[in-house]
C-alpha positions as CSV (number, residue, x, y, z in Angstrom):
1,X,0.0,0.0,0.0
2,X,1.4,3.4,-1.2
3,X,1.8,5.8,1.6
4,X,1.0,9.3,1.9
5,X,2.6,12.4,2.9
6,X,1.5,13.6,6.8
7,X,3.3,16.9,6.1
8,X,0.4,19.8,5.6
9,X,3.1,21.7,3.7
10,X,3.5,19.0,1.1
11,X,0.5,20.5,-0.2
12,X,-0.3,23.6,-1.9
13,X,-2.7,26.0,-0.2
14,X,-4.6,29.3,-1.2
15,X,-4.4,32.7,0.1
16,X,-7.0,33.4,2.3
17,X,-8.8,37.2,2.2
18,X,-11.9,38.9,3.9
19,X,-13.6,41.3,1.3
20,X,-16.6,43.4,2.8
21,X,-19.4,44.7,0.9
22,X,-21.2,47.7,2.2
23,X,-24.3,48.8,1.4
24,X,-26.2,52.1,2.1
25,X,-29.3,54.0,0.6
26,X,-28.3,57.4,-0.2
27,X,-30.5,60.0,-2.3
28,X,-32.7,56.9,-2.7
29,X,-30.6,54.6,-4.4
30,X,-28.7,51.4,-3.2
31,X,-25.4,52.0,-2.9
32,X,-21.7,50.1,-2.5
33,X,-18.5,51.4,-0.8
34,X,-15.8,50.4,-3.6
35,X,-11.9,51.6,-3.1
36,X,-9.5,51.9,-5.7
37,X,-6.4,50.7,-6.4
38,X,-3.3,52.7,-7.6
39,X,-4.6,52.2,-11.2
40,X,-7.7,53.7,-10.6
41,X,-9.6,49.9,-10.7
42,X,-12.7,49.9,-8.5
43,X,-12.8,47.1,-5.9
44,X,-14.1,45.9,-2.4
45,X,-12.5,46.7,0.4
46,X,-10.3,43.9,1.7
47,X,-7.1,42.1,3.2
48,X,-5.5,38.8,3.3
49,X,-5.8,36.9,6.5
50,X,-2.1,37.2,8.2
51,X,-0.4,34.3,9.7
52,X,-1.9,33.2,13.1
53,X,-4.9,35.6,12.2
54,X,-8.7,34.3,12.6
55,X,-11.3,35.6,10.0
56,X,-13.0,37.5,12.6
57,X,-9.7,39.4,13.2
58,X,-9.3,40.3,10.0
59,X,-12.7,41.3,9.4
60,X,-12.1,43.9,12.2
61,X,-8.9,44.9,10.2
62,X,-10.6,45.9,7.5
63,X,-13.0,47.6,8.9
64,X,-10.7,49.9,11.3
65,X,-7.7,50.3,8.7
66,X,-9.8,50.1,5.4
67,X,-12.6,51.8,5.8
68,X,-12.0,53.7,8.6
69,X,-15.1,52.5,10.4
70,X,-15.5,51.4,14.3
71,X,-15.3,47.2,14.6
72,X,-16.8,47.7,18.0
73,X,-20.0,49.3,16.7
74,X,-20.0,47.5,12.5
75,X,-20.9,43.9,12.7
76,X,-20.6,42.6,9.5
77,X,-22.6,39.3,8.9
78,X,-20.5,36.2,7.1
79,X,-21.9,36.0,3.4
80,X,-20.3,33.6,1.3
81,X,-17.2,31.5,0.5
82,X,-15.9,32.5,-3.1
83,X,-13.3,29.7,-4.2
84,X,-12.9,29.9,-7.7
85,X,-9.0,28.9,-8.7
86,X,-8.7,31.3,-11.3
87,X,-10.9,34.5,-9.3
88,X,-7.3,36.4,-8.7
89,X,-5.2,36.5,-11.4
90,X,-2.5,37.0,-8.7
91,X,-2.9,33.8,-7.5
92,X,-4.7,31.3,-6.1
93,X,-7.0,32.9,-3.4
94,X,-10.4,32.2,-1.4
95,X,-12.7,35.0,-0.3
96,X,-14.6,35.0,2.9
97,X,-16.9,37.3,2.1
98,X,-18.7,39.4,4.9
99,X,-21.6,42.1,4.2
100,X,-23.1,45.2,6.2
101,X,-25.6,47.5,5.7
102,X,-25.8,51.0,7.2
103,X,-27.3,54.2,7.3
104,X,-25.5,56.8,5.0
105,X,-25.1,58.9,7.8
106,X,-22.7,56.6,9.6
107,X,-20.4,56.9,6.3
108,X,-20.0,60.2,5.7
109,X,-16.2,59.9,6.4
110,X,-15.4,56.6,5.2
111,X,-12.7,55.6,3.2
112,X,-13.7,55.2,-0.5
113,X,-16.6,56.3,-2.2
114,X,-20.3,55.2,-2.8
115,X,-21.0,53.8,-6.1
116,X,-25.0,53.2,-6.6
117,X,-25.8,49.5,-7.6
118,X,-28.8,48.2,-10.3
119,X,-31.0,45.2,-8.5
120,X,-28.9,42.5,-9.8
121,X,-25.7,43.9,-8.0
122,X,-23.6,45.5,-11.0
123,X,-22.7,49.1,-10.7
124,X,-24.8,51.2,-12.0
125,X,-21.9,53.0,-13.7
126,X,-21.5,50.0,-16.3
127,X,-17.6,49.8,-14.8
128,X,-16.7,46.7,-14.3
129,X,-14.9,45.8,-10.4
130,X,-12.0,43.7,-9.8
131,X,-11.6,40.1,-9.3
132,X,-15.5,38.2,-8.7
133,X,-16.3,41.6,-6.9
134,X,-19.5,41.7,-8.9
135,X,-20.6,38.1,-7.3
136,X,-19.9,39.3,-4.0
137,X,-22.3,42.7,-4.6
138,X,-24.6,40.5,-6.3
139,X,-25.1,38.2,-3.7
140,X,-25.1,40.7,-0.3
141,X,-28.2,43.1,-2.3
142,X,-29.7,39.7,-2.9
143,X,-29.6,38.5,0.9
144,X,-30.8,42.8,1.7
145,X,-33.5,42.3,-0.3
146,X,-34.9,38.9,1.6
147,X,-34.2,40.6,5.1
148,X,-36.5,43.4,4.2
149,X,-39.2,41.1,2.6
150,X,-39.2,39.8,6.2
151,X,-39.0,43.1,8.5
152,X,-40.1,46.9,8.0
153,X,-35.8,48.0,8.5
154,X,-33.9,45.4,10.1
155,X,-30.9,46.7,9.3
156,X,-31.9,50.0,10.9
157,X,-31.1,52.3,7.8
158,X,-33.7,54.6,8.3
159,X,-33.5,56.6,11.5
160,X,-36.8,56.7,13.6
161,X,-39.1,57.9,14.0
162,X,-40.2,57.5,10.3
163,X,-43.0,58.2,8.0
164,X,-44.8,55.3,6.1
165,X,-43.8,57.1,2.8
166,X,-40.0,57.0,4.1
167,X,-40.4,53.3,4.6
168,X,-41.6,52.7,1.5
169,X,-38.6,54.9,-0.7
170,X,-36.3,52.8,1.3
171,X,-37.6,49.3,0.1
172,X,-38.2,50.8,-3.3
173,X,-34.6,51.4,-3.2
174,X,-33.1,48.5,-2.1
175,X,-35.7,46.8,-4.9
176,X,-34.6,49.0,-7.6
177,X,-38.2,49.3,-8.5
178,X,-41.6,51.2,-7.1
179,X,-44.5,49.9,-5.4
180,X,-47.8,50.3,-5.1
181,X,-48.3,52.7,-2.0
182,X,-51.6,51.6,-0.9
183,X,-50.5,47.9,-0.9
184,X,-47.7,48.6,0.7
185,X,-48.7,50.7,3.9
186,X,-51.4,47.8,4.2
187,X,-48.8,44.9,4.8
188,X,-46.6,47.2,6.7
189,X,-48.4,49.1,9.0
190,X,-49.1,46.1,11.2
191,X,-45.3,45.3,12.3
192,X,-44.9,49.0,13.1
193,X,-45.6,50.4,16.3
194,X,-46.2,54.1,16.1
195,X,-44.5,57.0,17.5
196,X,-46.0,59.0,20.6
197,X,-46.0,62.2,21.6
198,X,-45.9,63.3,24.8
199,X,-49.5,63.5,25.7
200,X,-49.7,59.5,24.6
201,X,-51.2,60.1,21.3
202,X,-49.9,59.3,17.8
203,X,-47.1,61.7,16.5
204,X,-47.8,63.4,12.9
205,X,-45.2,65.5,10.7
206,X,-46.7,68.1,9.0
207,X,-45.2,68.7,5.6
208,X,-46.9,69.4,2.2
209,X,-49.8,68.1,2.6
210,X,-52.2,66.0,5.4
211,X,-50.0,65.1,8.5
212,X,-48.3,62.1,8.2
213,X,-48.1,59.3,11.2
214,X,-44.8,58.8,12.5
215,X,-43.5,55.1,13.2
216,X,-40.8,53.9,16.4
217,X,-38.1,51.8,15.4
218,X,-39.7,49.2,17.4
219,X,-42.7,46.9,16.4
220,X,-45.6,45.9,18.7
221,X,-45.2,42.4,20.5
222,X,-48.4,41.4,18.5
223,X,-46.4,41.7,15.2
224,X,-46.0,38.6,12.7
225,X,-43.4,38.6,10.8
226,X,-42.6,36.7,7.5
227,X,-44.7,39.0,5.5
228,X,-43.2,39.6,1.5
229,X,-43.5,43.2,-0.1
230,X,-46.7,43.8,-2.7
231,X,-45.5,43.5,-6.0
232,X,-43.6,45.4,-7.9
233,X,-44.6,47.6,-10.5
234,X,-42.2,49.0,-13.8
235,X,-41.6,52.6,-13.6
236,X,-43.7,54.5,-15.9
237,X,-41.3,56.8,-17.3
């Protein structure tokens, strides 16, 4: 019986990087953080895993010395393993791949620059990003979009308290697509508690037109969850 080698460095191994996708809703459009490299080449912000580094460690590198963003307050969520051999044509590399989303006010002074996204993850832009970047957007709008078929803003992008038509831009942005207002106040007004004043009655915001009710962050214990957003409807223009 042929025997095998016991030494682990008999055999080759990858590089092993974090890459983090961000994702905001800013002048109501979905947007991604991308940095660039010295050529100008738009890509995620990232880093190899150093020796005797855990993923979790890295992921707060990146954060702190990438983006220039707090690890003790941004808690990205693990997204996917991306192991295509040929992905870096620097070599052979893995990508755990970690996603966030947060409020565009939390990245005013970020490192790198928003670039808005279309609903299937590409840059709106038509420029292409480096490496499988694009898979990586691709997938954290995709997993965005089924968190907030699930929840009114679980990812606590808008700041409360918030109107109903507030709500609704939000999810029209992360979709990429409008929706039908009456349909959608219907199925979300239930998770939502609203916002009192200080007399115990329901807050309104007087703007344009009729007052609008204003919604806490926070939904009432009665709330089912699981709902899905009313369809969507093409643009008109």
């Amino acid at each position: 019986m042929a025997t095998g080698s016991t030494t682990l460095t008999d055999y080759p191994r990858p590089n092993v990087a974090v890459d983090i996708a961000v994702l905001t809703v800013a002048d109501g459009t979905l947007n991604v953080v991308i940095q660039r490299d010295e050529q100008g080449r738009a890509a995620l912000p990232g880093r190899f895993v150093r020796e005797r580094h855990t993923v979790e460690e890295t992921v707060r590198e990146v954060l702190e010395l990438k983006l220039g963003l707090s690890p003790d307050h941004v808690h990205p969520h693990l997204l996917a393993v991306f192991s295509d051999p040929d992905r870096d044509r620097r070599g052979w590399t893995i990508s755990v791949a970690h996603a966030v989303a947060l409020p565009a006010v939390e990245l005013s002074d970020v490192t790198g620059e928003l670039a808005p996204v279309t609903p299937t993850g590409q840059l709106a832009s038509g420029e292409r990003v480096l490496y499988d970047h694009a898979q990586i957007i691709a997938a954290a709008t995709d997993k965005l979009r089924e968190r907030y078929e699930d929840q009114p803003d679980p990812d606590n992008l808008l700041r409360p308290p918030y109107t109903l038509s507030e709500l609704r831009e939000l999810h029209e942005a992360i979709l990429g697509r409008r929706l039908m207002r009456d349909s959608f106040n219907r199925r979300a007004q239930p998770l939502l508690a609203p916002q009192l004043d200080a007399e115990g009655k329901p807050a309104t915001r007087i703007g344009g037109g009729r007052p609008a009710r204003l919604y806490a962050k926070d939904a009432p214990p009665t709330a089912t969850f699981g709902w899905r957003l009313p369809s969507p409807r093409p643009d008109t223009q």
